[in-house]
N, C-alpha and C positions, 0 to 999 in steps of 0.2 A: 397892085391896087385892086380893091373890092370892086366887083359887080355894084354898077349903080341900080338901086330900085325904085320905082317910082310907085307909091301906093295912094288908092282914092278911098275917098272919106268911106269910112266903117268897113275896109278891107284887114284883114289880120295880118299884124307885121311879121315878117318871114324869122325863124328861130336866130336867136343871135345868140354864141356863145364866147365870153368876153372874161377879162379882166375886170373887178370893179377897183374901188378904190382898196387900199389897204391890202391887195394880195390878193382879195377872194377870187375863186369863179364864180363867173355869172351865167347861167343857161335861162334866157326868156320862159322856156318850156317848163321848166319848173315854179312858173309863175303862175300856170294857163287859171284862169276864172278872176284870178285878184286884178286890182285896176294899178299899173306900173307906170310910171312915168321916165325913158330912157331920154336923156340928154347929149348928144355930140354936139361936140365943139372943134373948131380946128387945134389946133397943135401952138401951145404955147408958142408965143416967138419965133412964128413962122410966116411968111407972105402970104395972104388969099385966104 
């Protein structure tokens, strides 16, 4: 399980390096100045 993070308003979200959809990688840091919008959701068809 991930390190839970707790960030407050106008603090910079910590680099996430991920899966997106469709296969790609995804590194945050390759994003740095453009305005992203990152979405989690729990796990299809799962409790909580």
């Amino acid at each position: 399980m991930a390190d839970t993070v707790m960030l407050e308003v106008g603090q910079a979200a910590p680099d996430i390096d991920a899966m997106a959809t469709g296969g790609a990688p995804f590194v945050l840091t390759d994003h740095r100045g453009q305005w992203i919008v990152v979405y989690f959701y729990p796990r299809a068809n799962t409790p909580g």
